[in-house]
N, C-alpha and C positions, 0 to 999 in steps of 0.2 A: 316620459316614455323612453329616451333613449337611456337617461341613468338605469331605468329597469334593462330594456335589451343589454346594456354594457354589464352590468352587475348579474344577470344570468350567462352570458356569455361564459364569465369569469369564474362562475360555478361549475357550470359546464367542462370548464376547462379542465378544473381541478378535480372533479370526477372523473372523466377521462382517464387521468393520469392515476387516478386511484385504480380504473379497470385495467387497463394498460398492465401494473404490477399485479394485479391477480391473477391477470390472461396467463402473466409469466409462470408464477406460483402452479397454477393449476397445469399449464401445459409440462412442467418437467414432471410436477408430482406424476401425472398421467404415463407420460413416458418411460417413464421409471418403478412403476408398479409392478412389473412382470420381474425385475430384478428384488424389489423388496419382497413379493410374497414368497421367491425362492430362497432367500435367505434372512429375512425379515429388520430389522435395523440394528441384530449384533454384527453387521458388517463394519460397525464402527468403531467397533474392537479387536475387530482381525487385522491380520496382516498380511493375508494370505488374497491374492490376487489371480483369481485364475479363471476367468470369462467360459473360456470352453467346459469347463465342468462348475459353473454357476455359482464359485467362490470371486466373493466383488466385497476383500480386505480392502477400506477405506486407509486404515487409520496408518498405513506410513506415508498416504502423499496428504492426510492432516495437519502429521505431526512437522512433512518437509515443509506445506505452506506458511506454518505458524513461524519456522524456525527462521527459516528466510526473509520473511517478513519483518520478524522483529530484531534479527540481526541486522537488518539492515534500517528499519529503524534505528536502532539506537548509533548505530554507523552515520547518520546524517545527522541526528540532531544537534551536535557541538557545533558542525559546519553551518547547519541550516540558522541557528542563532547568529552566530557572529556573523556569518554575512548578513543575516537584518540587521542588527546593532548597526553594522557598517554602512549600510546604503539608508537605516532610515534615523541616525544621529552622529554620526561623524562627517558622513558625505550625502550631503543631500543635492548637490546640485555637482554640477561644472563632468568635466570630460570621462573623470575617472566611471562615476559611479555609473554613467550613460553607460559607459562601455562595458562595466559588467552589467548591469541591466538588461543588454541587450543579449549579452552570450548565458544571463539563466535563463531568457523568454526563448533563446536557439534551443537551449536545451530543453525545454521541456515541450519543444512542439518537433524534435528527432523522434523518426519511428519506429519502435520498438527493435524491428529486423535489424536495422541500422546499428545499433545497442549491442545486441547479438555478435554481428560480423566483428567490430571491432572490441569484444569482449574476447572470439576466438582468434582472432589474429594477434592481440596483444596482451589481454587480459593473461590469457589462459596458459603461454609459456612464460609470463612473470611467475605465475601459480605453482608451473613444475618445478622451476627455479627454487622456490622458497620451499617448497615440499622435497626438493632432494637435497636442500643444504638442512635439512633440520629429521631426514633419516626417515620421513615417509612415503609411502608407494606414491607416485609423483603424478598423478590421475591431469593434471591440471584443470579438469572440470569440478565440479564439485556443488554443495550447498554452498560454501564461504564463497567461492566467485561466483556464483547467481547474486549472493544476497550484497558484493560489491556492486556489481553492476545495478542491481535494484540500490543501492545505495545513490549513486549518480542518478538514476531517472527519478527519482521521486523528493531530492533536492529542490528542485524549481519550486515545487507548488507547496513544501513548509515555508521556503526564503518569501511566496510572494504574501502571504498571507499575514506572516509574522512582521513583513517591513509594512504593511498598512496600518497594522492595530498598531508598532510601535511607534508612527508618525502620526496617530490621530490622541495620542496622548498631550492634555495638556499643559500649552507652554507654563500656566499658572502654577501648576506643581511646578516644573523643574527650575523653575524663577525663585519659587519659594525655599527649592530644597537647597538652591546656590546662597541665596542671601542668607541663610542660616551656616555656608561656610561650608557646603558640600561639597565636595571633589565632584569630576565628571563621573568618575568611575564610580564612586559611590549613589550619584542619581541614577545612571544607570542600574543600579543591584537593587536600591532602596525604593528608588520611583517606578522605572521604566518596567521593569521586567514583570511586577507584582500587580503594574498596572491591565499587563499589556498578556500575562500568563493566559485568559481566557481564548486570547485569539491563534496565540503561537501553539494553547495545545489543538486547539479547530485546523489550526496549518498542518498538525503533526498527526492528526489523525484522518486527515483529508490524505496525505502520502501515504500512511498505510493500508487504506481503503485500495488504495491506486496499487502498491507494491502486493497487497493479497489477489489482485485479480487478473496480475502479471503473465501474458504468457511467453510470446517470442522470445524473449531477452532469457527468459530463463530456462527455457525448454533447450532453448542452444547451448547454455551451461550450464549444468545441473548435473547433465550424467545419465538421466533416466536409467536410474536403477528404480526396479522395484520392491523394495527393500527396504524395511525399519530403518531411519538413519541412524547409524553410529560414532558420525564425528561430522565436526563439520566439514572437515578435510574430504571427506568422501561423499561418492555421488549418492544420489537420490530424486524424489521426483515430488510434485506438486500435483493438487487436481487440476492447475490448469494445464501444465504440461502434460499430464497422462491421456485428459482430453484430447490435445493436438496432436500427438503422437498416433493416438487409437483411432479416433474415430472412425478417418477414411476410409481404415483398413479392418474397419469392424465387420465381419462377414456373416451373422445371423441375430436378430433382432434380439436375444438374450446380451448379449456383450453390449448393445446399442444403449439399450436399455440401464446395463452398469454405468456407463460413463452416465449419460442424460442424470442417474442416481447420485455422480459427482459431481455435476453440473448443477442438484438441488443445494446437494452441501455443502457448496462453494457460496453461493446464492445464500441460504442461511447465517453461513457464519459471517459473510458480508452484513447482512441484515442486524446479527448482534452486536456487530461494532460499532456501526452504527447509533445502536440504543445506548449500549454502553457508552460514545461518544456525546450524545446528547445529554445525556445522564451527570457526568462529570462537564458540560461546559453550565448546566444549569446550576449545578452546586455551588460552582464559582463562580458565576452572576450571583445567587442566592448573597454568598460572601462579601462580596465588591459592594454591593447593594441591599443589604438589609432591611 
């Protein structure tokens, strides 16, 4: 009797959560219907942004989300590697590795505002800095320092994921791959990494999940232009920043309605990375394990 009560419980549970993400689904579609039947879903090939006369151009805070995103992806993942390497087979114990241990778990539990502030007090005149010694309009906000500072916040959570998988590797390989006269460095390339690839890319697409849904941090440097971007040097905007910017200030349920439409497409393209991430970590399970 009670394995039944516990094992429907558990069902229960899990449908919940399955209504829960419809409730979602359906409430943005909902809210966002008055925007899509005024301009139907080519708004995801304009560029043209203009609420008060019922033009709701998606596609340059798409193109700023993507950009940001994977700039700053691939900005962390040389760091997010080598410091797993570091913490989870060079230093697994004693003062050092505690000590960074404890300032990547600081980091990744700072809030976002926080991120922001000292992006604009110190980020942002490094930025003018390097934009007026190299002869461009010296904005110091921009795409590239959003997608810095999303490079810092979403460090923590590929370093923690990637130093798990690389420390539940076992010792039996890397014993094996010594007594055959292995360098460290070479178990490392030849063992560790080939072993341990499925979970570091789970760590690395756990951080972009995180860096796409990004808003504070980046709505305070970005620039909130609305605007096709044109470089990385120059500002632009994101659906989530256009969100934060607008809402409050949204003054008749047509506009409300645009953003909540970005609010869908945010949600969506969340959703496909997703698939797509589970897609690629099953192919290489598939691989590891034939």
């Amino acid at each position: 009797m009670a394995d039944r009560i516990f094992k429907r419980s558990l069902a229960l549970s899990g449908f919940l959560v399955c209504l829960l993400l419809a409730a979602i689904v359906l409430t943005l579609f909902w809210r966002s219907l008055p925007a899509i039947q005024e301009q139907g879903f080519t708004h995801i090939f304009s560029a043209n942004w203009e609420p008060n006369m019922g033009q709701f151009g998606s596609k340059p805070f798409i193109w700023g989300t993507l950009i940001t995103s994977f700039v700053a992806l691939l900005l962390s993942i040389p760091f997010s590697i080598a410091l797993a390497i570091f913490l989870g087979e060079y230093f697994k114990k004693g003062m050092i590795p505690s000590f960074v241990k404890s300032c990547i778990h600081l980091l990744a539990g700072i809030p976002s505002v926080i991120y922001g502030f000292w992006g604009l007090f110190i980020l942002v005149p490094i930025m003018r800095n390097v934009q007026e010694f190299f002869g461009i309009e010296p904005f110091g906000v921009g795409l590239l320092t959003a997608s810095i500072i999303l490079t810092i916040m979403i460090i923590p959570f590929s370093i923690s994921m990637a130093q798990e998988v690389i420390e539940m590797v076992p010792n039996d390989l890397k014993e094996a791959a010594y007594s055959l006269g292995a360098t460290q460095y070479e178990v490392i390339t030849k063992v560790i990494l080939p072993y341990s690839k499925s979970g570091i890319i789970a760590g690395t697409l756990l951080s972009f999940g995180r860096a796409v849904g990004e808003t504070m941090a980046v709505t305070m440097l970005i620039g909130n232009s609305n605007v096709m971007p044109s470089s990385l040097w120059g500002p632009g905007n994101t659906l989530a920043s256009v969100i934060a910017n607008e809402f409050s200030e949204a003054t008749h349920s047509l506009h409300v309605a645009g953003l909540v439409q970005l609010g869908l497409i945010l949600f969506l393209l969340t959703f496909v990375i997703n698939l797509v991430g589970k897609w690629i970590l099953r192919k290489l399970k598939h691989e590891l394990n034939p």
